[in-house]
C-alpha positions in Angstrom: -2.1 -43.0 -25.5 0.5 -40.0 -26.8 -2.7 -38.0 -26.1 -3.0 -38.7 -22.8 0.2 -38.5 -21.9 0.3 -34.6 -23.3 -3.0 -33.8 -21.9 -2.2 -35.1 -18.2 1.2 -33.6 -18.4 -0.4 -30.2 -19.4 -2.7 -30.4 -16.6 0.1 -31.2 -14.0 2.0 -27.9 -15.5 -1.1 -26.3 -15.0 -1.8 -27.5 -11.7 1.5 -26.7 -10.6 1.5 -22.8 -11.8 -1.6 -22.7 -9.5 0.0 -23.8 -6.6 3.1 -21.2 -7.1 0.6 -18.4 -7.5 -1.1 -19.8 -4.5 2.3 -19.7 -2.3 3.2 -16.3 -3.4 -0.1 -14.8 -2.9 -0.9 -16.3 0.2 2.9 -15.5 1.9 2.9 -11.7 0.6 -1.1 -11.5 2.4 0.2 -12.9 5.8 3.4 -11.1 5.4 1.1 -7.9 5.2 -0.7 -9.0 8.3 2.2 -10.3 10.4 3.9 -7.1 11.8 5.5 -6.8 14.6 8.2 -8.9 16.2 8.9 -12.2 15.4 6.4 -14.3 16.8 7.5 -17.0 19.2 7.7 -20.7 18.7 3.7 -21.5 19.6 2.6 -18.6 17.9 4.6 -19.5 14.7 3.1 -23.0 14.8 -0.3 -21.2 14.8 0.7 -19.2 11.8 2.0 -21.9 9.8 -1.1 -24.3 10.9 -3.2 -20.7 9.4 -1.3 -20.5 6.5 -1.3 -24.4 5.5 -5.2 -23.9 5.7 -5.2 -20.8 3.6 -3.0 -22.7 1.2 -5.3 -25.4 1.1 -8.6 -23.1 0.7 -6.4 -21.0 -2.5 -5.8 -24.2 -4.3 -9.3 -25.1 -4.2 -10.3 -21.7 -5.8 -7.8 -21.3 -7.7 -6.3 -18.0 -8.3 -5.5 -16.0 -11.6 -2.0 -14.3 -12.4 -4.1 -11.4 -12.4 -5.4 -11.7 -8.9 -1.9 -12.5 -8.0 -0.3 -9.5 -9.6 -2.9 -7.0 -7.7 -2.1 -9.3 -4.6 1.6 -8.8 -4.9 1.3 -4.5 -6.3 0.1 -4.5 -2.2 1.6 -2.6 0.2 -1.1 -2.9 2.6 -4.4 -4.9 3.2 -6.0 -1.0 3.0 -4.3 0.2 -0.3 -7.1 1.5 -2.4 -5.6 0.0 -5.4 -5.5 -3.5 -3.5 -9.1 -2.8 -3.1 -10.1 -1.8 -6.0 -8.2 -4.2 -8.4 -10.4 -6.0 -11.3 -9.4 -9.0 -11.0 -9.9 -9.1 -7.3 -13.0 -7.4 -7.6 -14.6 -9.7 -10.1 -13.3 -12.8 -8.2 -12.3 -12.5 -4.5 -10.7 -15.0 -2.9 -12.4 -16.1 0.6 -9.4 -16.6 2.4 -8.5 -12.6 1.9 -10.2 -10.5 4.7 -10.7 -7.1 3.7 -13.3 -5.2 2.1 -12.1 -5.5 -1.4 -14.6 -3.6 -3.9 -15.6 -1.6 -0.9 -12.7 1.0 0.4 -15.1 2.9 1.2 -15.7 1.1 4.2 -12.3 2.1 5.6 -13.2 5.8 5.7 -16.0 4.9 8.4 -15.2 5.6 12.2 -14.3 2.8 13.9 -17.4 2.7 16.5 
C-alpha cells in the first residue's frame, strides 16, 4: 500500500510539473503572437477559449523542460534560434505554428 501511495504521489508531482511547463510555454507563444493593443472584451474571450485549447492539446503531448527553455529563450516566433532549437526540432509541439527546423522558409518572398 506505502508503494502505491509513493508511486501515485510521484506521478501527481510529475503531472503537475507538466502542466506548469505547459502554462509557461503556451502564455510566452501567445504573448509573442498577441501584439498590438489590448484586445477587446469578445476578442479576449476568443483568446482565452484559444488558449484553454492550446492548453489542453500541450498537456496531452506533453512538453520537456528543454522544449520549454528554447520556448521561453524566444523573442520572436521567427528567431532562428527558436527555430532551430533541438529539443524543438526533435519533438515539435502541434499547437506551435511556425516552421521550426525549417528557417529557411522565412527567407522566401512572401508571393
Amino acid at each position: 500500500m506505502r508503494i502505491v501511495l509513493v508511486l501515485l504521489a510521484g506521478l501527481v508531482a510529475c503531472n503537475s510539473d507538466a502542466n506548469v511547463r505547459c502554462e509557461r510555454g503556451v502564455r510566452h507563444v501567445f504573448a509573442l503572437t498577441v501584439v498590438g493593443p489590448k484586445p477587446g472584451a469578445e476578442e479576449q474571450a476568443v483568446i482565452d477559449q484559444i488558449v484553454d485549447q492550446t492548453l489542453a492539446e500541450c498537456r496531452r503531448e506533453g512538453l520537456s523542460q528543454a522544449q520549454l527553455d528554447c520556448i521561453l529563450a524566444a523573442r520572436a516566433l521567427t528567431d532562428r534560434s527558436f527555430l532551430t532549437c533541438p529539443a524543438l526540432v526533435a519533438r515539435k509541439p502541434s499547437w506551435i505554428i511556425a516552421p521550426i527546423g525549417q528557417p529557411e522558409l522565412l527567407d522566401k518572398p512572401a508571393p
